[in-house]
C-alpha positions as CSV (number, residue, x, y, z in Angstrom):
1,X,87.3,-37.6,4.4
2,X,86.5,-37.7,8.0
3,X,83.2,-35.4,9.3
4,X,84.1,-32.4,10.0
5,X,83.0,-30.9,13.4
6,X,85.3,-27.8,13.7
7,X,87.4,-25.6,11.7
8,X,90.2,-23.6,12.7
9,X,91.3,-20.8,10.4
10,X,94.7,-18.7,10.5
11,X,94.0,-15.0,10.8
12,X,96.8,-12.9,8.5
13,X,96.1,-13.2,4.5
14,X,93.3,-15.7,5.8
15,X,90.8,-13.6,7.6
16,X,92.5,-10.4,7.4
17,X,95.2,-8.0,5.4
18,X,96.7,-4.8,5.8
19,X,95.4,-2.1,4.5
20,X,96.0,-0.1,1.8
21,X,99.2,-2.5,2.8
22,X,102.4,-2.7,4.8
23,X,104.2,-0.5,2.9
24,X,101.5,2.2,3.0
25,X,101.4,2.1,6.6
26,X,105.4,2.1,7.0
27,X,105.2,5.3,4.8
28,X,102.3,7.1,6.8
29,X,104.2,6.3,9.9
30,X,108.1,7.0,8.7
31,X,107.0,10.2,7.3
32,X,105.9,11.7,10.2
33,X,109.0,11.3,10.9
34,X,110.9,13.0,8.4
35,X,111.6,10.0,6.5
36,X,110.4,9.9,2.8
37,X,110.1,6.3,0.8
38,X,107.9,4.7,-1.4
39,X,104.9,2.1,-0.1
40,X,105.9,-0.3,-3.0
41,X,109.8,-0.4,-2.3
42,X,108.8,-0.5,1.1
43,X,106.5,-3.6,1.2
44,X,109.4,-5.2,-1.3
45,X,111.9,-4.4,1.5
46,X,109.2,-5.8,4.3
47,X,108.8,-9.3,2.8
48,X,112.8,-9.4,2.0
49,X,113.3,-9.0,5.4
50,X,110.4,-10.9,7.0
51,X,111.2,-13.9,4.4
52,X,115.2,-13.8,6.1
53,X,114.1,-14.1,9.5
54,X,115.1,-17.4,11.2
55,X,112.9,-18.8,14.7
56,X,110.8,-15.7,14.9
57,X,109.0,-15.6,18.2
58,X,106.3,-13.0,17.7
59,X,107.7,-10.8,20.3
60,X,108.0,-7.2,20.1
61,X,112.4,-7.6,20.1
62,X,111.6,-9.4,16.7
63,X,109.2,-7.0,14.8
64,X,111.4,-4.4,15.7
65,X,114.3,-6.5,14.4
66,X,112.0,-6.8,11.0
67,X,111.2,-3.1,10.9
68,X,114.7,-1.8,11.6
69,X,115.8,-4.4,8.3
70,X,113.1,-2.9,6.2
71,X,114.3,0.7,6.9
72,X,117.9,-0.4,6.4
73,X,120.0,2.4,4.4
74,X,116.8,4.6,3.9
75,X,117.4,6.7,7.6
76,X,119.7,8.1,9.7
77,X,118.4,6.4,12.9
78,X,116.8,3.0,12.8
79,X,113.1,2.7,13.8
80,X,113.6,1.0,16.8
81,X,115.1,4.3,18.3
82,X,113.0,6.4,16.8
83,X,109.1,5.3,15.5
84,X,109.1,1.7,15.9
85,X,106.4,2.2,19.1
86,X,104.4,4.6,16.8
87,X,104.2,1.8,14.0
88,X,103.8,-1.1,16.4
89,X,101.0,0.1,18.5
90,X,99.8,1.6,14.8
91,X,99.1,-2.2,13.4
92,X,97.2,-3.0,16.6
93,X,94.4,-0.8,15.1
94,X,91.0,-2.1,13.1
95,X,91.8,1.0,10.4
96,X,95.1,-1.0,9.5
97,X,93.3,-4.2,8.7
98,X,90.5,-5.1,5.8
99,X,88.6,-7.7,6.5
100,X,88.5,-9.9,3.3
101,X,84.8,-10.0,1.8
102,X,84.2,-13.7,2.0
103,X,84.7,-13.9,5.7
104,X,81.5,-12.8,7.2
105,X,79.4,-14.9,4.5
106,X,81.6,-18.0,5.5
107,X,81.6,-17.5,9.0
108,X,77.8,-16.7,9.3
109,X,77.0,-20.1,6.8
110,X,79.5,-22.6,9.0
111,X,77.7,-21.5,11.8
112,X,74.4,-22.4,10.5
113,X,75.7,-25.6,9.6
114,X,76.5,-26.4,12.9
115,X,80.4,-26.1,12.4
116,X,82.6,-25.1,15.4
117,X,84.8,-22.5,14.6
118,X,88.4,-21.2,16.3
119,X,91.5,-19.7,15.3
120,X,94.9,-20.4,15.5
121,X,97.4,-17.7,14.6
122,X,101.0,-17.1,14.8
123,X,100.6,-13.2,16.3
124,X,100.9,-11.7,19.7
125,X,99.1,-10.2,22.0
126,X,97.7,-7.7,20.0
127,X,95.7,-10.1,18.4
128,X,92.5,-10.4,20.3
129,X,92.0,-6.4,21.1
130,X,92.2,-6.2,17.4
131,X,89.8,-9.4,15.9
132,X,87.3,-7.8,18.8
133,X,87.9,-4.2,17.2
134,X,87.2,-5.9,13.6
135,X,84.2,-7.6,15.2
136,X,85.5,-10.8,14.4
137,X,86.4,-12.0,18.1
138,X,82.5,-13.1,18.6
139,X,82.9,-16.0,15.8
140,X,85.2,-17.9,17.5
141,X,84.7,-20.6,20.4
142,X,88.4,-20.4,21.4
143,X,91.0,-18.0,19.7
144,X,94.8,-19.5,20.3
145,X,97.5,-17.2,19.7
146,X,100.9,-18.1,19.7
147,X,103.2,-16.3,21.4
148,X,100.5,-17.3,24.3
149,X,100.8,-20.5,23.8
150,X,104.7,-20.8,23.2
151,X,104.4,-22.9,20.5
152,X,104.1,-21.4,16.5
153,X,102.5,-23.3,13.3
154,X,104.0,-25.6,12.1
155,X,104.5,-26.8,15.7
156,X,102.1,-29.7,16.1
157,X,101.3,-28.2,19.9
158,X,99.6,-25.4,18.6
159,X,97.0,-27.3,16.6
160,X,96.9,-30.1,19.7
161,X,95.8,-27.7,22.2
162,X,93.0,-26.3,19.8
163,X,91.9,-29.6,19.7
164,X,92.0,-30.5,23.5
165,X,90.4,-26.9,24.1
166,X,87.4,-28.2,21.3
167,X,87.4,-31.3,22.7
168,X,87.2,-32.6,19.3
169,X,89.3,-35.5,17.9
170,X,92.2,-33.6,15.2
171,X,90.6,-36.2,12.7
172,X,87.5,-34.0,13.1
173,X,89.0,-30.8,12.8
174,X,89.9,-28.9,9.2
175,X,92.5,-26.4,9.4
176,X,92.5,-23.6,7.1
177,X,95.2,-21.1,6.1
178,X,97.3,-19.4,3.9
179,X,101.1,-20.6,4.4
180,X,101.8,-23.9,3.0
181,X,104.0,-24.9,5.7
182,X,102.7,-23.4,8.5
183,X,99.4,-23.9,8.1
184,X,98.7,-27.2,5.6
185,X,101.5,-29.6,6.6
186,X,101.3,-28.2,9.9
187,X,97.9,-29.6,10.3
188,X,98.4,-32.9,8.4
189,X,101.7,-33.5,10.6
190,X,99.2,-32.8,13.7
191,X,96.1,-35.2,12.7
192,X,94.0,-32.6,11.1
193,X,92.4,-32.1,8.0
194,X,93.5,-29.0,6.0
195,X,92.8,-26.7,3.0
196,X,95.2,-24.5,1.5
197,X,93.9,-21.2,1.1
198,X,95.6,-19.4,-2.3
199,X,94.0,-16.6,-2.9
200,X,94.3,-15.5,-6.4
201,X,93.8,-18.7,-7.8
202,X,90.4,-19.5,-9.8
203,X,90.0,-23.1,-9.3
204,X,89.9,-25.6,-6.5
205,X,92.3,-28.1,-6.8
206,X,92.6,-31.2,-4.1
207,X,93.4,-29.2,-1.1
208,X,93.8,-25.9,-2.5
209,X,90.9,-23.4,-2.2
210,X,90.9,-20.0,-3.8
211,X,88.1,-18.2,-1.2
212,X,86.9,-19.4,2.1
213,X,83.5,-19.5,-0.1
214,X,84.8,-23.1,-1.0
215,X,84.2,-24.8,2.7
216,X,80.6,-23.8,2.4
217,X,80.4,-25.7,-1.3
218,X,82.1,-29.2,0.4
């Protein structure tokens, strides 16, 4: 394996989840509403109908379009006439988000090592207001968002303009994340290294790691 100069790291189910989680907040919101449901059916209706999305861009159209799926059947109105701006300015908030307990250590240990850190994320532009509200902005050299960019993981441009922004050869740079495709071919298709991060799992495996612990032990 190539020396590794710099890491880049996805943000969502990486870095950071929802919190208690999406159904929980979908509920809190709704019900202010006037619209009762249950945060476990709702977080089963969330990933049904993020998981049949096809292209999304990250823009505000298409969460809506994800939101107003979810809801399907369970109200009168759909959210994106009624709390959809509620819900989406809601998840731009630090209290939304937990900030998964191996980060800091990680982060703070890279650093001493002398590693380069970035981010690249498939989000919007509420990304950066809300790793600065976590306190997780300062860690980062660069921080590359997509629907900036125009370009989403898997899309080798993405991880190339990380790269050119590091000024660091792709050979040199280990790409960490959650999604298999996004995130671990994505980076081999580009030229970087990459570790699958399954979290969950209790051993590491090749390029699978279970905790972000794992890139201090290499």
């Amino acid at each position: 394996m190539e020396t590794v100069e710099a890491i880049t790291l996805d943000v969502g189910g990486t870095l950071i989840e929802p919190w208690p989680s999406v159904g929980h907040i979908y509920a809190e919101v709704a019900a202010r509403y006037g619209v009762q449901a249950e945060p476990e059916e709702l977080t089963r209706r969330f990933v049904q109908a993020w998981q049949a999305q096809d292209a999304f861009q990250y823009t505000r159209a298409d969460w809506a379009a994800v939101v107003d799926a979810t809801f399907e059947g369970l109200v009168t109105q759909l959210p994106s006439q009624t709390f959809f701006g509620e819900l989406y300015s809601h998840f731009a908030k630090a209290e939304c988000w937990h900030v998964y307990e191996d980060v800091i250590p990680t982060l703070t240990a890279l650093r001493q090592q002398g590693i380069r850190l970035a981010v690249i994320s498939n989000w919007d532009d509420r990304l950066r207001p809300l790793l600065k509200s976590l306190e997780l902005a300062h860690w980062f050299e660069v921080i590359h968002v997509s629907a900036e960019i125009g370009a989403h993981k898997p899309d080798a441009r993405i991880f190339q303009t990380a790269a050119e922004s590091l000024g660091t050869p792709p050979a040199r740079i280990l790409h960490v994340g959650d999604g298999e495709r996004e995130d671990h071919q994505g980076a081999l298709v580009s030229g970087l290294q990459s570790r699958w991060l399954c979290r969950g799992t209790e051993n590491s495996v090749a390029h699978i790691i279970p905790s972000l612990e794992y890139l201090v032990r290499q």
